[in-house]
C-alpha positions as CSV (number, residue, x, y, z in Angstrom):
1,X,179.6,-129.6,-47.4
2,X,176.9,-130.5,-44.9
3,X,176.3,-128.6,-41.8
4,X,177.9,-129.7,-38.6
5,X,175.0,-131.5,-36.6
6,X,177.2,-132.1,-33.5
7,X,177.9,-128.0,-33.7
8,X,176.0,-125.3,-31.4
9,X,173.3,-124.1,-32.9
10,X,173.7,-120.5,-34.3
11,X,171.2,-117.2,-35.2
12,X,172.2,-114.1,-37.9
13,X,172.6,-111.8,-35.0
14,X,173.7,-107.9,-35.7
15,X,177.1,-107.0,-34.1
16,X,177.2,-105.2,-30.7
17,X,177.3,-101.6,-30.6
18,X,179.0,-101.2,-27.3
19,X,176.3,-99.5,-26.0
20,X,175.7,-97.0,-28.9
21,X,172.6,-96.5,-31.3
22,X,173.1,-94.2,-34.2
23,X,170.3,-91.5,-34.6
24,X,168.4,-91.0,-37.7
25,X,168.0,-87.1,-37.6
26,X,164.3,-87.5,-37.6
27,X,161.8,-88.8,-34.8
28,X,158.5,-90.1,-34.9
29,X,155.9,-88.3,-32.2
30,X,154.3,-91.9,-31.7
31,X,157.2,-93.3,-30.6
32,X,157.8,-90.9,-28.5
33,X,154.8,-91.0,-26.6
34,X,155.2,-94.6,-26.8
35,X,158.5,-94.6,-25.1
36,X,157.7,-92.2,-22.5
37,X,154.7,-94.2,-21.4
38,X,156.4,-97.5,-21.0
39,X,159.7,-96.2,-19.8
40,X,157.7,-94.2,-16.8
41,X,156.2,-97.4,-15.6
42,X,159.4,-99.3,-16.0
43,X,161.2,-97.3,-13.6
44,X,158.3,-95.6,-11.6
45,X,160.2,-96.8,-8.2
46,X,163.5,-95.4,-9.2
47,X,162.6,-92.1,-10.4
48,X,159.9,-91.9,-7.6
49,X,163.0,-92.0,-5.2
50,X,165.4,-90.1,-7.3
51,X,162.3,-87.4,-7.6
52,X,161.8,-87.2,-3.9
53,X,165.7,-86.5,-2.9
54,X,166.2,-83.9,-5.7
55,X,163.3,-82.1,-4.5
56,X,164.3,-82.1,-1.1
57,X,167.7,-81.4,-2.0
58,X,166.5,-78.0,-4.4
59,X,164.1,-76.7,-1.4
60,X,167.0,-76.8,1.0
61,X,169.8,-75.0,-1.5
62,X,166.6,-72.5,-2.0
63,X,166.3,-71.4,1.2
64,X,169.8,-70.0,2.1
65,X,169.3,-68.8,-1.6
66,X,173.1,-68.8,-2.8
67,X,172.8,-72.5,-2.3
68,X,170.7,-72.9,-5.1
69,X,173.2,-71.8,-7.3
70,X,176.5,-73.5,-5.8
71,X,173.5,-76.6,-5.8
72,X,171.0,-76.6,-8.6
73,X,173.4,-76.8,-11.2
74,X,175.1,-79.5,-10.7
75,X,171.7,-81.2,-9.3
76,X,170.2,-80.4,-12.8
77,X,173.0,-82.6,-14.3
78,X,172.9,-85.8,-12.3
79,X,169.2,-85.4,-12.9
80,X,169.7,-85.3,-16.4
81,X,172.2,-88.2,-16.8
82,X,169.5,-90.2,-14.9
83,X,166.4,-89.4,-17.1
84,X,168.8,-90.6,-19.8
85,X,169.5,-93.6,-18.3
86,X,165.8,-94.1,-17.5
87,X,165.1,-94.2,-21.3
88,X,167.9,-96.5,-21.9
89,X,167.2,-99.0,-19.2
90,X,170.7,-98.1,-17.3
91,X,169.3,-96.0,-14.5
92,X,170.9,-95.8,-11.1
93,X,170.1,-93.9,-8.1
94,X,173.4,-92.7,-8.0
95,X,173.3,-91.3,-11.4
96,X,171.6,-88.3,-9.1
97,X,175.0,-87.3,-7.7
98,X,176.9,-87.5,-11.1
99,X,177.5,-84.4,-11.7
100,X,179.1,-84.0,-8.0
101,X,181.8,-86.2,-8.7
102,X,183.9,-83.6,-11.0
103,X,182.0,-80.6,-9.1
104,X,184.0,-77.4,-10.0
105,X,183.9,-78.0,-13.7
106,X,180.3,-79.1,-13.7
107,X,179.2,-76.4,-11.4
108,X,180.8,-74.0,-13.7
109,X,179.7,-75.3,-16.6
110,X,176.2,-75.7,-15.4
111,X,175.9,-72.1,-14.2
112,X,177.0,-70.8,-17.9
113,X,174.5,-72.8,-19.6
114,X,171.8,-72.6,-17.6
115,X,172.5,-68.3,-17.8
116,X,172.5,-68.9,-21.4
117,X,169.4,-70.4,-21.1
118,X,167.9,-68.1,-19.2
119,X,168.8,-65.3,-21.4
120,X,167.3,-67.1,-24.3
121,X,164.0,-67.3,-22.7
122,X,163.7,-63.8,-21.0
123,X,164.1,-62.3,-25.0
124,X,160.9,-63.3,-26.1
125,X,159.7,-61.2,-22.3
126,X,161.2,-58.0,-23.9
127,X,158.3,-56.8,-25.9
128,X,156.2,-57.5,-22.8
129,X,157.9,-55.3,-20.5
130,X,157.8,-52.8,-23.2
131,X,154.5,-52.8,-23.1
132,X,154.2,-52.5,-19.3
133,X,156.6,-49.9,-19.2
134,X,154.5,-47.7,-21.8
135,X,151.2,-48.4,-20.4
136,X,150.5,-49.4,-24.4
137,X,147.5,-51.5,-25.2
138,X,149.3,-52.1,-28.9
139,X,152.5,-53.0,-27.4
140,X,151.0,-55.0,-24.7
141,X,149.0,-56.9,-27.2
142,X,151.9,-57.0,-29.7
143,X,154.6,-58.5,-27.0
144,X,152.3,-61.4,-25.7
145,X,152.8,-62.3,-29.6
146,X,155.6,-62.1,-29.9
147,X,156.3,-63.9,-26.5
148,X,153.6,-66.6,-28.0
149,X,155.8,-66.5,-31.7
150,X,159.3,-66.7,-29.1
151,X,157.9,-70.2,-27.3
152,X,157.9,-71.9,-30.9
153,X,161.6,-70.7,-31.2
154,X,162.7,-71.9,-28.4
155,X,162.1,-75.5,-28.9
156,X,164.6,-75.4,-31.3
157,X,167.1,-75.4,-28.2
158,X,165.4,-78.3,-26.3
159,X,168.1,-80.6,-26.9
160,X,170.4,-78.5,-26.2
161,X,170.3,-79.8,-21.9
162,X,170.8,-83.2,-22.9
163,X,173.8,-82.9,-25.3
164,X,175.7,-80.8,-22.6
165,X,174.9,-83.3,-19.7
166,X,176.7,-86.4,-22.2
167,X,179.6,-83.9,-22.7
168,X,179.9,-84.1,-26.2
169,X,180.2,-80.1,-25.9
170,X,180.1,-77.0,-24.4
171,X,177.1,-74.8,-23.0
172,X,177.8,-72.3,-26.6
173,X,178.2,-75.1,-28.3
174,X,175.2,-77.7,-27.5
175,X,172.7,-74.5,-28.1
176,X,174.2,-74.2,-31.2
177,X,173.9,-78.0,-32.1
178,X,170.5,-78.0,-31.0
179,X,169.5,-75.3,-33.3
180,X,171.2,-76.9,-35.8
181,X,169.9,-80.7,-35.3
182,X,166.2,-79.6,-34.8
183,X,166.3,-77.6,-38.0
184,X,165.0,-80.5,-40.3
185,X,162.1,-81.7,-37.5
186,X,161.5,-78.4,-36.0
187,X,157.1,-78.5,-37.2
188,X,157.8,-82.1,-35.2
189,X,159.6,-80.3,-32.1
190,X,156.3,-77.6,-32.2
191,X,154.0,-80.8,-32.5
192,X,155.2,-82.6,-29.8
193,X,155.0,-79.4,-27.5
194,X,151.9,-79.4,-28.1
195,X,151.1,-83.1,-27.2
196,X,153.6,-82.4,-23.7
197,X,150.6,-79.6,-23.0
198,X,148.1,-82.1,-23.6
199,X,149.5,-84.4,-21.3
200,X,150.5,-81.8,-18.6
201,X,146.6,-80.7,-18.6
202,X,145.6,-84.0,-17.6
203,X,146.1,-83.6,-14.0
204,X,143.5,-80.3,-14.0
205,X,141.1,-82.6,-15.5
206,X,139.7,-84.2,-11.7
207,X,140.1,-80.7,-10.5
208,X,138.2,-78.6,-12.7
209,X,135.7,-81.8,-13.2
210,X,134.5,-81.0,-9.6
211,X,135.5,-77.8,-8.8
212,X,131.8,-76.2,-10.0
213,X,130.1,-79.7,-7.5
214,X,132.0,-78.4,-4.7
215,X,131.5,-75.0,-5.0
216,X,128.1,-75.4,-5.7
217,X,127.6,-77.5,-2.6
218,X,129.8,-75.9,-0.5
219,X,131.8,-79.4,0.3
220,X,135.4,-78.6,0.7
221,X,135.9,-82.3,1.1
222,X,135.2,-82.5,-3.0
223,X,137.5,-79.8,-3.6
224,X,139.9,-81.8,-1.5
225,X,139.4,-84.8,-3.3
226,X,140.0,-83.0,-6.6
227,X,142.9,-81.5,-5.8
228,X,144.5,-84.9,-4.5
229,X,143.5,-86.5,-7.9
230,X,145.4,-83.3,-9.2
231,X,148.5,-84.1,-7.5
232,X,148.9,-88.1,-7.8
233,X,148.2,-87.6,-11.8
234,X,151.0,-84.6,-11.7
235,X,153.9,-86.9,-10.8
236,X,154.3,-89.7,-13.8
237,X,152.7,-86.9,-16.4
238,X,155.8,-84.5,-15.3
239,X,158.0,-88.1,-15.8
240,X,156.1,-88.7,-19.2
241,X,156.6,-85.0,-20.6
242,X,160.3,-85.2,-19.2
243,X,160.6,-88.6,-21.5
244,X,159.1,-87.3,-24.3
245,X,161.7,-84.7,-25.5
246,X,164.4,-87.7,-24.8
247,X,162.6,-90.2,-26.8
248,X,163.1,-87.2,-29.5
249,X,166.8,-86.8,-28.8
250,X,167.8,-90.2,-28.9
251,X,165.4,-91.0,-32.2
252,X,167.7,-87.9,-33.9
253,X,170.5,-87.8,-32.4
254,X,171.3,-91.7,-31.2
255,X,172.9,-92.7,-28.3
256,X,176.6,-92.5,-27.6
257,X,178.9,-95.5,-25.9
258,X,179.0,-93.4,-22.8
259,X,177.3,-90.9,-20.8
260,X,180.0,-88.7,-18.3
C-alpha cells in the first residue's frame, strides 16, 4: 500500500533517553579538548558568575578558618553538579547551592571524601619528608620520585569527585570505582594530564614573554601588563582544564537520568 500523502511527514529518529547517555568505558583526548573548548565559551557568563560567588564565598569561610570546613564541602559539591551541568548544557546558577539543600548529609559526606582524598595525595609526600627529616641527599632525591611516580597514580582517582557529587555512591566507594573505571584508559588519563599542564602553562606564556623586556628596561608598567595578560588567560584555561577530566568522565562513564 501507498504512503499516506495527506499524513505528517515523519524522520527515523532514535528514542529518547530521558536525559541519559550510556558511556563507552573509553574516551578520546580530542574530544575532550574539543568539548572543553566549546562548552567554556558556551557558558562563559554563567560560570563567570558562578566562579566569582564561590570564590567570595571560600575566602570568607577561610578566614574564620572552621568555616571552611562547615563551608567548602558542600561548596565543592554544588560546584561540581554545576560543571556537570556546564558540559551537558543544563547549567543553572543555582546548581551552586545544591549541595545546601540536604546540608548535614552532604557536609558530612563531603568532609569524609575530601579527607580521603587528602590522605591519598599526602602518601606520595611520605618519602619526601623522609628525606627532610634525615637530611639524605638519596632519600631526598629518591622521594621527589616517588612523589613524581605517585602523581601518575593518582589520576586513577580523578573521577572519583564526580561520581560522588551524582550520588551514585559513597566517598569509599566512588574512589574505588574510579580506580576501577580508569583501569582500561589509565596511559589516556596520564595523557590528558599532560595536555591539562599544557593548557594551564599558557597563561605564563605573556608573563615570561616580557618578564626579561621589563627587567631589562626597568618598566614596571611591562611587568604589569604581563601579569594582567597572566590573569585574564588564567580564568577560561582553569574552566577548560576543569572540563576536560568531565568530557573524560562522561565519554566512559555516560550520563545518568539525574544528577542529586
Amino acid at each position: 500500500m501507498s504512503e499516506n500523502p495527506y499524513a505528517p511527514p515523519s524522520a527515523d529518529v532514535e528514542a529518547p533517553t530521558g536525559g541519559t547517555l550510556a558511556g563507552t568505558g573509553d574516551f578520546q583526548i580530542g574530544q575532550c579538548v574539543s568539548d572543553a573548548w566549546s562548552t567554556t565559551w558556551a557558558s562563559f557568563p554563567t560560570w563567570l558568575g558562578v566562579g566569582i560567588v564561590a570564590t567570595l564565598m571560600l575566602l570568607g569561610s577561610v578566614v574564620t578558618v572552621i568555616g571552611f570546613f562547615l563551608v567548602g564541602p558542600v561548596l565543592a559539591y554544588g560546584v561540581g553538579v554545576f560543571l556537570l551541568g556546564v558540559h551537558d548544557g543544563r547549567a543553572e546558577f543555582s546548581d551552586l547551592w545544591a549541595g545546601f539543600r540536604n546540608y548535614g548529609s552532604t557536609l558530612g559526606s563531603g568532609l569524609f571524601f575530601f579527607f580521603l582524598m587528602a590522605l591519598l595525595t599526602y602518601v606520595g609526600q611520605i618519602p619526601v619528608f623522609l628525606g627532610m627529616l634525615t637530611e639524605s641527599t638519596g632519600m631526598a632525591v629518591a622521594g621527589q620520585l616517588v612523589n613524581l611516580v605517585w602523581a601518575f597514580v593518582l589520576v586513577r582517582f580523578y573521577f572519583a569527585f564526580f561520581i560522588w557529587v551524582e550520588g551514585q555512591a559513597g566517598p569509599m566507594e566512588a574512589i574505588g570505582r574510579s580506580w576501577t573505571m580508569t583501569g582500561p584508559v589509565k596511559w589516556k588519563m596520564i595523557g590528558l594530564m599532560f595536555v591539562m599542564g599544557a593548557i594551564y602553562a599558557v597563561p605564563l606564556v605573556p608573563l615570561f614573554a616580557l618578564f626579561i623586556p621589563a627587567i631589562a628596561s626597568d618598566s614596571g608598567a611591562l611587568l604589569g601588563v604581563g601579569t594582567l595578560a597572566a590573569v585574564i588567560l588564567m580564568t577560561p584555561t582553569l574552566m577548560i582544564g576543569y572540563l576536560l577530566w568531565i568530557s573524560a568522565y562522561r565519554q566512559v562513564a555516560g550520563r545518568p537520568e539525574v544528577v542529586r
